[in-house]
C-alpha positions as CSV (number, residue, x, y, z in Angstrom):
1,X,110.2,64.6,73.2
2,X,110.3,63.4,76.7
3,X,108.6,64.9,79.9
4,X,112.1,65.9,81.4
5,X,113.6,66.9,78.0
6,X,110.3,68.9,77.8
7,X,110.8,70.8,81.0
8,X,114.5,71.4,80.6
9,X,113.5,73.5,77.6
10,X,111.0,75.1,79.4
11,X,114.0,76.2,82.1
12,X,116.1,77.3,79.3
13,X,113.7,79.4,77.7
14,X,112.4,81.2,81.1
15,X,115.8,81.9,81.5
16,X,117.0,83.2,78.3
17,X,113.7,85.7,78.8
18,X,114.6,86.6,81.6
19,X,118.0,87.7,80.6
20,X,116.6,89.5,78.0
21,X,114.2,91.2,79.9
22,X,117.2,92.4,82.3
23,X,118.8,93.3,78.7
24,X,115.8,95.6,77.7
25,X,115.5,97.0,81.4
26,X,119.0,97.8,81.3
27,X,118.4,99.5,77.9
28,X,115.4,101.7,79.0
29,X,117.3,103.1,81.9
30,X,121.1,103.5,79.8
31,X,120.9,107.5,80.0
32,X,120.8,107.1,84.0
33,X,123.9,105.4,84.3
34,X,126.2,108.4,82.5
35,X,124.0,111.6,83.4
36,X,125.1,113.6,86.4
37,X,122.7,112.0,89.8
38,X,119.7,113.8,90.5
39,X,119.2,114.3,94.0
40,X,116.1,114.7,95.8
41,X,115.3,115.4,99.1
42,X,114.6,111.7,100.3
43,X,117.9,110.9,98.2
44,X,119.8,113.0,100.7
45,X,118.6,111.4,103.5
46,X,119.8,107.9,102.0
47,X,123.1,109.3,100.9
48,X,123.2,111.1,104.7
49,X,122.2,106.9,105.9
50,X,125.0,105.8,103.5
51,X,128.0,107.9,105.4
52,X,126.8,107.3,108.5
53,X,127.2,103.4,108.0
54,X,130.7,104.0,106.7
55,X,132.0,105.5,110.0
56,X,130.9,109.4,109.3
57,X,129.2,110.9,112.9
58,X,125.3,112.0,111.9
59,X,126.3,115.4,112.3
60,X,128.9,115.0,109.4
61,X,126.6,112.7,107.4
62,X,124.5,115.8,107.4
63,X,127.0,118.6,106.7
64,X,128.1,116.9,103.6
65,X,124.5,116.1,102.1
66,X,122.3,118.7,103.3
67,X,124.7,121.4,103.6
68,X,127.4,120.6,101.0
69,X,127.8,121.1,97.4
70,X,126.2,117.8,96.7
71,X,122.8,119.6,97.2
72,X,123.6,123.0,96.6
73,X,121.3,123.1,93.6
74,X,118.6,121.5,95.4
75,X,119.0,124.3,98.2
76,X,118.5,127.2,95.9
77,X,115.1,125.6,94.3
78,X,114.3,124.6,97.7
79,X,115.2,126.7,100.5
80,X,112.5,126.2,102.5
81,X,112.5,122.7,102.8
82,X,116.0,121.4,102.0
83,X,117.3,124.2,102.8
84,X,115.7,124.8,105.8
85,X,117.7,123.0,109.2
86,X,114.6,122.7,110.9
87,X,112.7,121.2,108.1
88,X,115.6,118.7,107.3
89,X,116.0,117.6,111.5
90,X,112.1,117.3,111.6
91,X,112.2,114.2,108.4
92,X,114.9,112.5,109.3
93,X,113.0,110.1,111.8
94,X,111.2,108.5,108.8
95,X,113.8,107.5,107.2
96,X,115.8,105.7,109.8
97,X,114.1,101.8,109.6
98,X,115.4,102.0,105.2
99,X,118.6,101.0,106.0
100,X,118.8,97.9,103.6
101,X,119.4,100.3,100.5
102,X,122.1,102.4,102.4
103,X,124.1,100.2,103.5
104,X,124.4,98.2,99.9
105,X,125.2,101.6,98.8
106,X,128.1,101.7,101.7
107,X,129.4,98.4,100.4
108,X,129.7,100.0,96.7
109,X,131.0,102.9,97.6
110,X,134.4,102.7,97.4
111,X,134.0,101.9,94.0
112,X,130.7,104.1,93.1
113,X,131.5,106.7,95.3
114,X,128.7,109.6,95.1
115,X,126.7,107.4,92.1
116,X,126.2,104.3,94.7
117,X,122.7,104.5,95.5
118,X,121.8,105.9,91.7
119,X,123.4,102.3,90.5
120,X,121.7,100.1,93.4
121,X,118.4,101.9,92.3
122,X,118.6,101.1,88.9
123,X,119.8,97.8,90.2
124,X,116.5,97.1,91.5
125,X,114.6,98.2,88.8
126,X,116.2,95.5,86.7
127,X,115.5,93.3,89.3
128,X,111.7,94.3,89.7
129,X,111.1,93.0,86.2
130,X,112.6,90.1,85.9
131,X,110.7,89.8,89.6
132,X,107.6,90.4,88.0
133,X,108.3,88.0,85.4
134,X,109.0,85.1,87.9
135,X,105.1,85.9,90.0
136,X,103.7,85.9,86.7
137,X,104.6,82.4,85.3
138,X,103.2,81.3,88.5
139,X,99.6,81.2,86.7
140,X,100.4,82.3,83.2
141,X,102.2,81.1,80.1
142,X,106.0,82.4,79.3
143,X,104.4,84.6,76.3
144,X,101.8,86.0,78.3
145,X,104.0,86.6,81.3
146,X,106.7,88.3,78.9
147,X,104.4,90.4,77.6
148,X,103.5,92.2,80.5
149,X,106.8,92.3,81.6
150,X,107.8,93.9,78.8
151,X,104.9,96.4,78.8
152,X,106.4,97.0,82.8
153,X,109.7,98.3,81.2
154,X,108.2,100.7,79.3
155,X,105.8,102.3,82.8
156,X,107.3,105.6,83.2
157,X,106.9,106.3,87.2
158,X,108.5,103.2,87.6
159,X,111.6,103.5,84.9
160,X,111.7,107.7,86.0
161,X,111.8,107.0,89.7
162,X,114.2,103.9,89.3
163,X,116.5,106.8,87.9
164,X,116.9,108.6,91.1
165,X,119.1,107.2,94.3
166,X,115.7,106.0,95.7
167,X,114.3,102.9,97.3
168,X,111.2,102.3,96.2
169,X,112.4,99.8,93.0
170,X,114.0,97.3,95.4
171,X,110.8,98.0,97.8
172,X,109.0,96.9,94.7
173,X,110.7,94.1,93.8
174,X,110.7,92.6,97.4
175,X,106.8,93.2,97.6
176,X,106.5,91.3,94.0
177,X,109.1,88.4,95.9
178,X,107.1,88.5,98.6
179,X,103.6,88.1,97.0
180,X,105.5,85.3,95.0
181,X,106.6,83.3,98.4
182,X,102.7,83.6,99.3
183,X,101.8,82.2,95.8
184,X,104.2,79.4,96.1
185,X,103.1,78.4,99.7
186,X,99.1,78.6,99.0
187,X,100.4,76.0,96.1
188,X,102.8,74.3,97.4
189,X,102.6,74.1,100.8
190,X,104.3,75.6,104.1
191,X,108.1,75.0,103.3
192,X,107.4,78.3,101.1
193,X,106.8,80.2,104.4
194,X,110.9,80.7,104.9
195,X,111.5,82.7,101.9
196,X,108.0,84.8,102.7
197,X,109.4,85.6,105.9
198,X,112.9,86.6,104.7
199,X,111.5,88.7,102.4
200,X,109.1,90.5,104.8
201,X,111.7,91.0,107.1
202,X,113.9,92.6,104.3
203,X,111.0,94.6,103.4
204,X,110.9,96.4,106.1
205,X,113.9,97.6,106.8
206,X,113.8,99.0,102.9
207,X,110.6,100.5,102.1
208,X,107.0,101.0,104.6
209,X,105.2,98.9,102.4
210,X,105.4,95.1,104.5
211,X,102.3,95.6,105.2
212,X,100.9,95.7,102.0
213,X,101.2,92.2,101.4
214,X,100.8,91.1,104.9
215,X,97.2,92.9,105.1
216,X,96.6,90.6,101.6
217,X,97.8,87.8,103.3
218,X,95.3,88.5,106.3
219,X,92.3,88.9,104.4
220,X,93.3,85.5,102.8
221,X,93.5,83.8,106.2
222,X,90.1,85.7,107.3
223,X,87.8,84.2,104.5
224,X,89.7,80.7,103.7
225,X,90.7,79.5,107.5
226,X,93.2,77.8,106.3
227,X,96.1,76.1,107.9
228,X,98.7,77.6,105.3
229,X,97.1,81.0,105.2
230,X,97.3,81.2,109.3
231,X,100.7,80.6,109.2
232,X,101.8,83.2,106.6
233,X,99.5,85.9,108.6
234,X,101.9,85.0,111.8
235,X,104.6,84.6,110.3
236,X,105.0,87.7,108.1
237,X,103.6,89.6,111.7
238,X,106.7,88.2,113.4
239,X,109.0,88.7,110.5
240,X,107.8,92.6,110.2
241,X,107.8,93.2,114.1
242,X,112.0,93.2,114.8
243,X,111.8,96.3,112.5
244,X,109.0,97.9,113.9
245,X,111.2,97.7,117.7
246,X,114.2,98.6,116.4
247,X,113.4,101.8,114.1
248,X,110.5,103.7,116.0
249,X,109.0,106.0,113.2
250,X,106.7,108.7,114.6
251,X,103.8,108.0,112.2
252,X,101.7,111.0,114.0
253,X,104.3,113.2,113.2
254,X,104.8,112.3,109.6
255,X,101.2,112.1,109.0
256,X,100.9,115.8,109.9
257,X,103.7,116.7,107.7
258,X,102.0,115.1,104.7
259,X,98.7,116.6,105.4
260,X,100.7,120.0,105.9
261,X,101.9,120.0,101.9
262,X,104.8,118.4,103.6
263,X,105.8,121.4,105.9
264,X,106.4,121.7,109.3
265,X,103.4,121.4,111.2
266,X,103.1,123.8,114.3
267,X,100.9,121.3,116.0
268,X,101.5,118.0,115.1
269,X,98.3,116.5,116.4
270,X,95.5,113.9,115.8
271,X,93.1,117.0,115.7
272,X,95.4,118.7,113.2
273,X,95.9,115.8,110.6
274,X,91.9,115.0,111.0
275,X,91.1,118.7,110.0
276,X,93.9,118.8,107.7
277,X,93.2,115.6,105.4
278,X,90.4,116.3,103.7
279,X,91.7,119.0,101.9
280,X,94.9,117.1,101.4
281,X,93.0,114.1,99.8
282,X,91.2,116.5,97.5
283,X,94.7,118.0,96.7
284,X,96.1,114.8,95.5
285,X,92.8,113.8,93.8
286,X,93.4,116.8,91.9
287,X,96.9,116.5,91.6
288,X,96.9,113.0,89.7
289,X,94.5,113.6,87.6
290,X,96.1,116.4,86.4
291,X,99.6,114.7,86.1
292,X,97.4,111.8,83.6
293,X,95.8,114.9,81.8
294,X,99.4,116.2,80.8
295,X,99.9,113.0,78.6
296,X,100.7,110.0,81.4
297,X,98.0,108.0,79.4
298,X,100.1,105.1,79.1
299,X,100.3,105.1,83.5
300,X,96.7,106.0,83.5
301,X,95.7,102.8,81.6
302,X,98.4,100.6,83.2
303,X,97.0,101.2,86.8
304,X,93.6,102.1,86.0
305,X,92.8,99.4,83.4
306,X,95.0,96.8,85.3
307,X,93.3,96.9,88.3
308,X,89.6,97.1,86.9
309,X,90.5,93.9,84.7
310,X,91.9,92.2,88.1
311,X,88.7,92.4,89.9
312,X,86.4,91.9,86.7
313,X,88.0,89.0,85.4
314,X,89.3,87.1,89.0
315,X,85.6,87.3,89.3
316,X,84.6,85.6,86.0
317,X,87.0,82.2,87.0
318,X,87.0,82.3,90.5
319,X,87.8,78.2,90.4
320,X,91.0,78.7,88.3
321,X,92.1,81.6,90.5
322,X,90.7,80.9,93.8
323,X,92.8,82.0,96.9
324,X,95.4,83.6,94.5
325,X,92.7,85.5,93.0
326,X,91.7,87.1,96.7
327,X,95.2,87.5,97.7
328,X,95.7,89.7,94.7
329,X,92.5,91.6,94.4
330,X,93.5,92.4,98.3
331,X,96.8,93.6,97.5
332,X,95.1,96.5,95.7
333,X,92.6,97.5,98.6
334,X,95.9,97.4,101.0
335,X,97.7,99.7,97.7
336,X,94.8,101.9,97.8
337,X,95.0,102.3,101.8
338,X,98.8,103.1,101.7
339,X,98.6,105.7,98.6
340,X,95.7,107.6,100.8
341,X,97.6,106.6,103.9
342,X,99.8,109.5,102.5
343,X,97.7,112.2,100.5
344,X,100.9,113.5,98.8
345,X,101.5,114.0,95.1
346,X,104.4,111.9,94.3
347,X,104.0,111.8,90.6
348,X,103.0,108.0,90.7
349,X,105.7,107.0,92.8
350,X,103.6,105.7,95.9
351,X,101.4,104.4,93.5
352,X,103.9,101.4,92.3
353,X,103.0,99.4,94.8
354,X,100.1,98.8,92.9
355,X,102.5,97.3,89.9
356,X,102.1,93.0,90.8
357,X,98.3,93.1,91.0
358,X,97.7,96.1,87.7
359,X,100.4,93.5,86.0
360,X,98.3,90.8,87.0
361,X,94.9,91.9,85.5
362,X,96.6,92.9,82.6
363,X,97.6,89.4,82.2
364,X,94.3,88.0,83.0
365,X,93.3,90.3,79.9
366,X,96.4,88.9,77.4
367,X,95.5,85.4,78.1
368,X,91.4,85.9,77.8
369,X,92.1,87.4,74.1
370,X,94.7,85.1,73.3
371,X,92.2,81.9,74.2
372,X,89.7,83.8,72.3
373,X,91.7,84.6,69.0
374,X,92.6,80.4,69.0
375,X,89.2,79.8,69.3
376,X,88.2,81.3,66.2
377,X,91.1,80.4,64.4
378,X,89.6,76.8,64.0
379,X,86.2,78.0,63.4
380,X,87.2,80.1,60.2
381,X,89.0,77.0,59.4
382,X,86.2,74.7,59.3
383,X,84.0,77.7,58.0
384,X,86.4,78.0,55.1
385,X,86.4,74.2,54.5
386,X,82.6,73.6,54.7
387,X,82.6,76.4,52.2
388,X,85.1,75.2,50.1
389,X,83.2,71.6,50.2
390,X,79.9,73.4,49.0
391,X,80.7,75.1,46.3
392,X,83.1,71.8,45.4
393,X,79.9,69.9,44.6
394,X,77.7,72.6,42.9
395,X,76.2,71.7,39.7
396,X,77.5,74.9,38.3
397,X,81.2,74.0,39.0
């Protein structure tokens, strides 16, 4: 079979995995698409995002999410918070700069109506696998790439969270594209730089996690000095700034929020959040683990062991890895900073932006024991035949 013939079957069979994997995402999520929406507060603020792009004044927007029947339930489990005016007027500045999610959900609507963002959220959740998939086969094989895919659909934060009318799946799968277009440019070279910078710049008007990759990309360009590496540092800071001016988010004031058990401070200050955090830090500590102890075992060793493999076994073949192997390793220190960045419980949903590099040990792991099980398969063999070959020319035959 020819080289080209060789590689056409290669495309076809990425493919059909791919659509498969869609297939199997689509499946783990099927109760989602006919079960009344869930809405929670962050939701509402999206939905609220949503009308206002369709021609709806804020003040409307607000009327018909926060104060009609569309969260009435919420209201009554949560009156002071959703419930409360004040608390509602004080959150809505962080949300303003995710506007990418909305307005596909304004687009929809007229078909979707009040299920839009639910469907564009499980959209993206599809799309974050098949996503993952695609960075994978950048340095593994299509079974051990599959794999951990597969073992993706079945992470419950990530399929639970998908389930809501939330952003963080398609702010997953753009920071999985993103690392991707960084991949592909440290490769390939700097015509891989346009897609990276599209994608940052969707990025950030969709979730606050740009930065995660961009810091990766940064401490890539600080140790290797490379031409390639400079210009995806300066670009992806160029790409993330126009959001940044256009959508001012009052990161003090959110901060103190989070720090507050996400109530209203009375003094939203630097002095307030410094005296505030430990205790918050502790709180989600505490919070987590206990969320693993009541049976998330299956998250705990996804992130946990993911992340220790990553860093053990990038270590162990840093020529075979090299820059892709520093890029990813600090991905996860720029995770970590943006999980503690806000000490909030979240049940593991801050923490999937720790998904592409956990994925990527993981995979380190599948290929080291598939290369290891090979190994031995010819050595029983020979084992087996030099046995067979001894007692073959016994005497006692």
């Amino acid at each position: 079979m020819g080289a080209r013939t060789m590689v056409r079957v290669r495309r076809a069979l990425i493919g059909l995995i791919a659509v498969l994997l869609a297939a199997l995402a689509c499946l783990a999520v099927r109760p989602a698409f006919r079960d009344p929406v869930t809405w929670t507060p962050d939701a509402l603020y999206y939905q609220a995002r949503l009308l206002e792009l369709r021609g709806a004044t804020r003040a409307e927007a607000f009327d018909q999410t926060f104060g009609g029947p569309l969260s009435a339930e919420l209201r009554a489990r949560d009156p002071l918070k959703t419930g409360d005016p004040e608390w509602v007027a004080y959150n809505r500045p962080f949300y303003e700069r995710r506007i990418a999610v909305p307005a596909a959900g304004a687009v929809l609507y007229p078909h979707a109506g009040d299920r839009s963002l639910l469907y564009i959220s499980l959209a993206g959740y599809v799309a974050s696998i098949v996503a993952l998939f695609g960075l994978l086969l950048l340095r593994f094989g299509i079974p051990v790439a599959a794999s951990v895919a597969v073992a993706t659909i079945l992470l419950p934060p990530l399929r639970e969270h998908s389930s809501y009318p939330l952003t963080d799946s398609w702010g997953l799968t753009l920071e999985i594209a993103a690392l991707a277009a960084a991949i592909l440019a440290l490769d390939r070279g700097l015509r891989w730089v346009i897609p990276w910078v599209g994608v940052i710049a969707l990025l950030g008007i969709t979730r606050d996690t740009s930065w995660i990759p961009i810091l990766a990309v940064a401490w890539c360009a600080f140790r290797y000095r490379t031409r390639v590496t400079a210009w995806l540092l300066g670009s992806g800071l160029a790409a993330a700034l126009p959001a940044l001016l256009l959508f001012e988010v009052p990161v003090r004031n959110l901060l103190a929020l989070l720090v507050n058990d996400s109530g209203v401070p009375d003094d939203p200050s630097w002095g307030f959040i410094a005296s505030h955090y430990p205790s918050a830090f502790v709180e989600l500590l505490r919070a987590n683990v206990g969320f693993l102890r009541r049976g998330e075992w299956y998250t705990a060793a996804y992130f946990v062991v993911g992340v220790i493999l990553l860093f053990v076994l990038v270590r162990r073949r840093p020529a075979r890895l090299g820059t892709v192997g520093t890029l990813m390793r600090a991905g996860v220190v720029a995770g970590i900073l943006y999980v503690l960045a806000a000490p909030s419980f979240s049940a593991f949903r801050l923490e999937l932006v720790l998904v592409p590099m956990a994925a990527f040990g993981l995979a380190l792991a599948v290929e080291a024991v598939t290369a290891a099980v090979r190994a031995r398969v010819p050595e029983r063999a020979a084992h087996a035949a030099s046995r067979s070959g001894a007692v073959g020319s016994s005497p006692h035959g």
